[in-house]
N, CA, C and O atoms as a DFTB+ gen file, in Angstrom:
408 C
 N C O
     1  1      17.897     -15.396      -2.049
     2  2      17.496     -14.594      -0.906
     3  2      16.069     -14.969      -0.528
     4  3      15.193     -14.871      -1.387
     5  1      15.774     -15.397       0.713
     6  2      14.857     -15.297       1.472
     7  2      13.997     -13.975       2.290
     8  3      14.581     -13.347       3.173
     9  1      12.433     -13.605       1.858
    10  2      12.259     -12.978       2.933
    11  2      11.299     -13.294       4.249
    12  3      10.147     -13.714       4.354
    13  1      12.244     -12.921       5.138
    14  2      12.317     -13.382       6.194
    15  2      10.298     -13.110       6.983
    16  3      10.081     -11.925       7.237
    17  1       9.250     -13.946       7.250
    18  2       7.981     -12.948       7.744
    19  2       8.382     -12.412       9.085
    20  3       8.264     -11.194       9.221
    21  1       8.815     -13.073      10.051
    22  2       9.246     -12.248      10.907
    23  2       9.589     -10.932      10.533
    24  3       8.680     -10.102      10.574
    25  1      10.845     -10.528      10.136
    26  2      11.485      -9.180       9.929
    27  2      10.819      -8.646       9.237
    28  3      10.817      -7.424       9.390
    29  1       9.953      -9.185       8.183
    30  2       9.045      -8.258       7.609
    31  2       8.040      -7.682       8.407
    32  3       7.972      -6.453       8.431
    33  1       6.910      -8.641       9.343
    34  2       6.436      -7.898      10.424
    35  2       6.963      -7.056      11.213
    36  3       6.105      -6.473      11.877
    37  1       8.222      -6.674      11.473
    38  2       8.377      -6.197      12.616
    39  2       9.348      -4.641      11.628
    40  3       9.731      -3.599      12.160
    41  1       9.461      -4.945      10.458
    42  2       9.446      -3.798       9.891
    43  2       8.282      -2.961       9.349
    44  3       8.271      -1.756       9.096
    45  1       7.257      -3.915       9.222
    46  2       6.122      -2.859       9.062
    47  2       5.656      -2.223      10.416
    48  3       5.497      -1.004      10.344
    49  1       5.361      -2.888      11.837
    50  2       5.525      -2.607      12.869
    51  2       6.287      -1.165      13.103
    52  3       5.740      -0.176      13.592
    53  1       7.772      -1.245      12.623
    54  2       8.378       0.026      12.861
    55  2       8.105       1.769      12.219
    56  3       8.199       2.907      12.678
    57  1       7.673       1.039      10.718
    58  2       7.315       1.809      10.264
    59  2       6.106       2.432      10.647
    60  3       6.242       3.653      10.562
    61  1       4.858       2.068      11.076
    62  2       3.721       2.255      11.747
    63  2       3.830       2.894      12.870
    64  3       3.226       3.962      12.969
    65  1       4.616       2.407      13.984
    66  2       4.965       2.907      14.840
    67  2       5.573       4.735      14.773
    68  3       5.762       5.631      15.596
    69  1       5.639       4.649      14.040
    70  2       6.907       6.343      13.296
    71  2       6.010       7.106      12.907
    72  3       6.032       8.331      13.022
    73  1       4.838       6.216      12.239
    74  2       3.994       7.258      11.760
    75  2       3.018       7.805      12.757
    76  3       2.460       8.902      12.804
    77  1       2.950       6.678      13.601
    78  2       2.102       6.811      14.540
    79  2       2.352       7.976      15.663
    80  3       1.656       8.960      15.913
    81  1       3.319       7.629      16.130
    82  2       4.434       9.113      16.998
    83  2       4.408       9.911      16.361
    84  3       4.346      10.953      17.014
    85  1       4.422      10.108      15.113
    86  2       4.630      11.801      14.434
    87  2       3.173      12.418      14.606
    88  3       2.995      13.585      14.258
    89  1       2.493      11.930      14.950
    90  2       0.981      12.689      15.090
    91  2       0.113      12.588      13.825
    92  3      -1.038      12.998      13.674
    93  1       0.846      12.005      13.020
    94  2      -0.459      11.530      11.623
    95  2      -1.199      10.544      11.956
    96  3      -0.724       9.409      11.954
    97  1      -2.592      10.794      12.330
    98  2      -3.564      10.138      12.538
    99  2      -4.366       9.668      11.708
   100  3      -4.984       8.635      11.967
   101  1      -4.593      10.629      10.009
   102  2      -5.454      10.239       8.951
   103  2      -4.825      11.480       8.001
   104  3      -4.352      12.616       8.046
   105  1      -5.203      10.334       7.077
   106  2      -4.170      10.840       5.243
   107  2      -5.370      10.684       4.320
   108  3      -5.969       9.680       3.936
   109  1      -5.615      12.576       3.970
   110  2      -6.862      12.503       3.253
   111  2      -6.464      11.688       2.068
   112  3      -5.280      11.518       1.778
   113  1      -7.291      11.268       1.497
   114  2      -7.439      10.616       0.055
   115  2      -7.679      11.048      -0.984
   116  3      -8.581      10.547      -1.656
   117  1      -6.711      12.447      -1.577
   118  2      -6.880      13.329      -2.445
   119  2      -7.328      12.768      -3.825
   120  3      -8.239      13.245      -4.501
   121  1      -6.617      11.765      -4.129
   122  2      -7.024      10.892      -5.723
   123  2      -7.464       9.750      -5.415
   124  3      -7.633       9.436      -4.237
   125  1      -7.688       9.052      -6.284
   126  2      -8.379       7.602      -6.250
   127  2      -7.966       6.806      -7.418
   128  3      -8.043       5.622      -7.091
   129  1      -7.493       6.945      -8.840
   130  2      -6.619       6.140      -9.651
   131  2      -5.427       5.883      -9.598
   132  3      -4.712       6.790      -9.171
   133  1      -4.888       4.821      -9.926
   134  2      -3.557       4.941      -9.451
   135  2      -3.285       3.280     -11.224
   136  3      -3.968       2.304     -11.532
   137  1      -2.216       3.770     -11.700
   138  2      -1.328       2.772     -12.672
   139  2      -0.554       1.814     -11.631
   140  3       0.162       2.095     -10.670
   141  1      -0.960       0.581     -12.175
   142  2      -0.733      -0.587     -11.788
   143  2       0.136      -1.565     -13.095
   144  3      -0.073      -1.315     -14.282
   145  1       0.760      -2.278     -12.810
   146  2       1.532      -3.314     -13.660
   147  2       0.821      -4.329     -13.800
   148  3       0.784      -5.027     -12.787
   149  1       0.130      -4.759     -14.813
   150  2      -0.352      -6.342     -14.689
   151  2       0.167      -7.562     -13.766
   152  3       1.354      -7.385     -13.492
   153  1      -0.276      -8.566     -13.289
   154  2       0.248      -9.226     -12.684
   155  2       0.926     -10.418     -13.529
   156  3       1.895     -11.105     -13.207
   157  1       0.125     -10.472     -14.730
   158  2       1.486     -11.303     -16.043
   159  2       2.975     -10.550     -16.953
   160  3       3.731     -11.049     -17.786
   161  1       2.922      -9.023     -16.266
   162  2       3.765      -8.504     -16.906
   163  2       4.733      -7.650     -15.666
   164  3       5.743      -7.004     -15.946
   165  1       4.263      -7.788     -14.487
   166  2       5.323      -6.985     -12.991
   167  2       6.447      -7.880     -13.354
   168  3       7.476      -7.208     -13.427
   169  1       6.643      -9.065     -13.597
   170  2       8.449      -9.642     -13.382
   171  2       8.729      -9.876     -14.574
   172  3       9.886     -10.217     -14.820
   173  1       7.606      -9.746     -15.832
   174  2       8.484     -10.350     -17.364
   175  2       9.560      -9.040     -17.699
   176  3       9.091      -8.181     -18.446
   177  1      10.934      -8.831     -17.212
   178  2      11.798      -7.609     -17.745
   179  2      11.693      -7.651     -19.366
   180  3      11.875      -6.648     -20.056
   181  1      11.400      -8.839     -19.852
   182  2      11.820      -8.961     -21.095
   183  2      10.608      -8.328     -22.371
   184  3      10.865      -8.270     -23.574
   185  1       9.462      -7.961     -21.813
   186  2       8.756      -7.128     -22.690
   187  2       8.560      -5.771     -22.427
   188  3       8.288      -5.329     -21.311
   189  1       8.723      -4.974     -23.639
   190  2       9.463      -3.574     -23.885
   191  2       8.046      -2.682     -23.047
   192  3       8.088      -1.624     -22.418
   193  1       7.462      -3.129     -23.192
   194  2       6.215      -1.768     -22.665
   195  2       5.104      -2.545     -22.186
   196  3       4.285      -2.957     -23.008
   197  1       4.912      -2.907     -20.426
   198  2       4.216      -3.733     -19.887
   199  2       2.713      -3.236     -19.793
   200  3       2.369      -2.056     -19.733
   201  1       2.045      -4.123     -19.791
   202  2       0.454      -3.850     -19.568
   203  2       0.333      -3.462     -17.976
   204  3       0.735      -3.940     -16.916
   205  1      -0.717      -1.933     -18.544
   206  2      -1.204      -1.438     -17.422
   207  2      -2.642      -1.709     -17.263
   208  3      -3.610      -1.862     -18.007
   209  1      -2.362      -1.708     -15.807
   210  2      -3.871      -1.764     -15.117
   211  2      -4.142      -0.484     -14.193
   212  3      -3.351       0.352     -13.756
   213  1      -5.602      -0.620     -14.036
   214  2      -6.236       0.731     -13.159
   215  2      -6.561       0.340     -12.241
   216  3      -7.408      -0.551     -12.303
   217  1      -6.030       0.823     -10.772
   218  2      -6.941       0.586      -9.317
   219  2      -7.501       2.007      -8.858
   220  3      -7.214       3.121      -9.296
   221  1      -8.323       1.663      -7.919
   222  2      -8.640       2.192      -6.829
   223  2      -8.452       2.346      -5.880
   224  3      -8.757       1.340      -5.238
   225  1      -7.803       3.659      -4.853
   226  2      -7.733       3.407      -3.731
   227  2      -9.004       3.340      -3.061
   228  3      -9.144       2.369      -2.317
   229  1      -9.816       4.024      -3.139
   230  2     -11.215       3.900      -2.635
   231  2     -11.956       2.404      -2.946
   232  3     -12.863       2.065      -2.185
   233  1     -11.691       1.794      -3.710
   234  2     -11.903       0.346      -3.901
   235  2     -11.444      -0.190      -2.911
   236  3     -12.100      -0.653      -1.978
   237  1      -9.781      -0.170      -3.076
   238  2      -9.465      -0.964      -2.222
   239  2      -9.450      -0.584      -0.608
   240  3      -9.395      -1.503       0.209
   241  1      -9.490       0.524      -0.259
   242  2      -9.998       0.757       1.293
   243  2     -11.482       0.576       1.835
   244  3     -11.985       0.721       2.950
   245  1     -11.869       0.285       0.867
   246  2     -13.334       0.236       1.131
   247  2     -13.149      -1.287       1.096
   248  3     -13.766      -1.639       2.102
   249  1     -12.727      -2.233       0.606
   250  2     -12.535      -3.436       0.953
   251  2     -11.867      -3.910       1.983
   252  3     -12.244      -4.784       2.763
   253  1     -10.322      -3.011       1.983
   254  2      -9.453      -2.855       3.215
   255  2     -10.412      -3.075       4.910
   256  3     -10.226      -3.914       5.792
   257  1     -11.395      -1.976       4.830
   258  2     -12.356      -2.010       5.963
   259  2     -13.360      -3.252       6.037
   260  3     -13.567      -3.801       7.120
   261  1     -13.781      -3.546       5.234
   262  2     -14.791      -4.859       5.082
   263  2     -14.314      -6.031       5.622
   264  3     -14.913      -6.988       6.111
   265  1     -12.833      -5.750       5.416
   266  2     -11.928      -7.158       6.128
   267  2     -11.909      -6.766       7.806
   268  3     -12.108      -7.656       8.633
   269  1     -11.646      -5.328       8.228
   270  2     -11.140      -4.922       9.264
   271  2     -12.510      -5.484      10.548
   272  3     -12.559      -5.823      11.730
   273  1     -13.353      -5.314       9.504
   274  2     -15.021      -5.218      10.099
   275  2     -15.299      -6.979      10.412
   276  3     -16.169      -7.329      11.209
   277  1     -14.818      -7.536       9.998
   278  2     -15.248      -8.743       9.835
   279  2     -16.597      -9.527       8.502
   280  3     -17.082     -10.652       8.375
   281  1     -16.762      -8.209       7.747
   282  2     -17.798      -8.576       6.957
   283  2     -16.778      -9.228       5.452
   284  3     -17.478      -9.694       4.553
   285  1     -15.608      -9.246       5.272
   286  2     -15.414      -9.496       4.155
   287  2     -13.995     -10.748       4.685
   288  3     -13.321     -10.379       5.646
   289  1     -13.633     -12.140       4.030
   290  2     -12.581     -12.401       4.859
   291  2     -11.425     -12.109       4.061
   292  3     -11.497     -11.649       2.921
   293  1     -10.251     -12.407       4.724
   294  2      -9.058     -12.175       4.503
   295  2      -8.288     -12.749       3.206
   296  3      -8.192     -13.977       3.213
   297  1      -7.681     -12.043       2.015
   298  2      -7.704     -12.622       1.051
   299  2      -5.968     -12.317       0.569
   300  3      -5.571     -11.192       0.871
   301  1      -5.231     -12.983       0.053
   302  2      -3.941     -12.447      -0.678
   303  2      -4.127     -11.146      -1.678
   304  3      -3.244     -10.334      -1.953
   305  1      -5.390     -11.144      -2.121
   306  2      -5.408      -9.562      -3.029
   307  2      -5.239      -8.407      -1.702
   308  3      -4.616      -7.349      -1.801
   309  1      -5.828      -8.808      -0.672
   310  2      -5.217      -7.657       0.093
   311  2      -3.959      -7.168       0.489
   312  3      -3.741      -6.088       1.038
   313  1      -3.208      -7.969       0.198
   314  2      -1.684      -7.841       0.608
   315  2      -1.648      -6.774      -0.787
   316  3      -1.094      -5.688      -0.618
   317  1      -2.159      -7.046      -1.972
   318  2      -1.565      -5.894      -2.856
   319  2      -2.262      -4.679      -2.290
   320  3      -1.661      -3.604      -2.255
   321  1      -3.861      -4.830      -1.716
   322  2      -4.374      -3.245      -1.814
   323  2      -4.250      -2.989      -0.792
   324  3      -5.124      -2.176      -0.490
   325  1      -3.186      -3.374       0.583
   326  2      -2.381      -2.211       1.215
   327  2      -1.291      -1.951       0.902
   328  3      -0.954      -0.767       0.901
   329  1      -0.579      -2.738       0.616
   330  2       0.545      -2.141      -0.802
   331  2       0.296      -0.828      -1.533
   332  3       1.046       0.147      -1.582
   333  1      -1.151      -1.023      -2.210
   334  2      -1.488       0.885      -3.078
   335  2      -1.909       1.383      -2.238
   336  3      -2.271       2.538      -2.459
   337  1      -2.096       0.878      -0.924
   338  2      -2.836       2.546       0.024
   339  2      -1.636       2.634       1.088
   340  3      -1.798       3.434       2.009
   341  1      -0.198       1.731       1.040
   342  2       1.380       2.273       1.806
   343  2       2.009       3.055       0.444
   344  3       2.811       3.935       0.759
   345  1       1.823       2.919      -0.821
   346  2       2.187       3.663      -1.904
   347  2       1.631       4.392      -1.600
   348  3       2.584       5.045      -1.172
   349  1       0.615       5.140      -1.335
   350  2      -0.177       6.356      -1.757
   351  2       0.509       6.989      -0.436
   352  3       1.255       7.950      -0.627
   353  1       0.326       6.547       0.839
   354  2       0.724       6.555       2.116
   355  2       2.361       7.548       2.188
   356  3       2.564       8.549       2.875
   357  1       3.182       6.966       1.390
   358  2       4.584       6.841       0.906
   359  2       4.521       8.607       0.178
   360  3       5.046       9.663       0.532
   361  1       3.828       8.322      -0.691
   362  2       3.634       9.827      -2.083
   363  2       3.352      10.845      -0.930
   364  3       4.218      11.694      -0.722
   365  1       2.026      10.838      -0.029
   366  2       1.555      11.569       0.640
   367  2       3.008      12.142       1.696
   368  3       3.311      13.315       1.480
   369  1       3.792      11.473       2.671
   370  2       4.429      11.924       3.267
   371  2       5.703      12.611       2.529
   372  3       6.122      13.745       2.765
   373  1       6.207      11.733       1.632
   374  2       6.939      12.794       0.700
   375  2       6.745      14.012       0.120
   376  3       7.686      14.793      -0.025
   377  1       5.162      14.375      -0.377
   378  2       5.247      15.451      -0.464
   379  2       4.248      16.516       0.552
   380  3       3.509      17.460       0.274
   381  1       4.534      16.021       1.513
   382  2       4.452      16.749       2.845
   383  2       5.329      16.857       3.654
   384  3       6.368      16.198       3.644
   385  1       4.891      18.068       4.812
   386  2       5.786      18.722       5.846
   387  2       6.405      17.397       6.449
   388  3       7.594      17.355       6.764
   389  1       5.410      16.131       6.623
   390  2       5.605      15.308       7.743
   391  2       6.870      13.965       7.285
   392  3       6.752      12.825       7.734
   393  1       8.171      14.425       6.221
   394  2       9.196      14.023       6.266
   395  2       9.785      13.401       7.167
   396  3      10.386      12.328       7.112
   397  1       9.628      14.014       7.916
   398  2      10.638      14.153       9.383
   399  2       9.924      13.216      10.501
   400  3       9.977      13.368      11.722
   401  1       9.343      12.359       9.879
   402  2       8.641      11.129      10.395
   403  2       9.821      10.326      10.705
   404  3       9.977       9.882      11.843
   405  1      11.048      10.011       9.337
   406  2      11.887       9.281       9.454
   407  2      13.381       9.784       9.060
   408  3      14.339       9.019       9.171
């Protein structure tokens, strides 16, 4: 299986779009740690209890913006740290009213 970047853009697109129409404009940032999988142990299935790591969302949005700004450039670690701030993103609407986004 291939994934496709097209369809992937245009599914994050949709999703954005949904959130955007529902009237959520900004998602306080109640916590800031978050458990992470090592990046030598996210695909090994074969060891019993994988190494954890610690992020930041405030790390990484605060970097998130540095890119947005033009002061920091564009890097593949960012693809993970909007990944933990669409996870956090994800937690937040689930356990809120604003379900009914989708």
């Amino acid at each position: 299986m291939d994934i496709n970047a097209e369809h992937l853009i245009k599914l994050c697109q949709l999703l954005m779009e949904s959130i955007q129409k529902s009237g959520l404009e900004q998602v306080p940032l109640d916590s800031d740690y978050y458990w992470a999988v090592s990046d030598d142990d996210i695909e090994n299935l074969d060891k019993e209890v994988p190494e954890l790591v610690v992020g930041s969302l405030y790390d990484d949005w605060t970097s998130l913006q540095k890119v947005m700004e033009g002061a920091s450039p564009l890097t593949s670690i960012d693809i993970e740290r909007v990944a933990a701030v669409l996870n956090y993103l994800a937690r937040y609407i689930q356990k809120s009213d604003n379900e009914v986004l989708f």
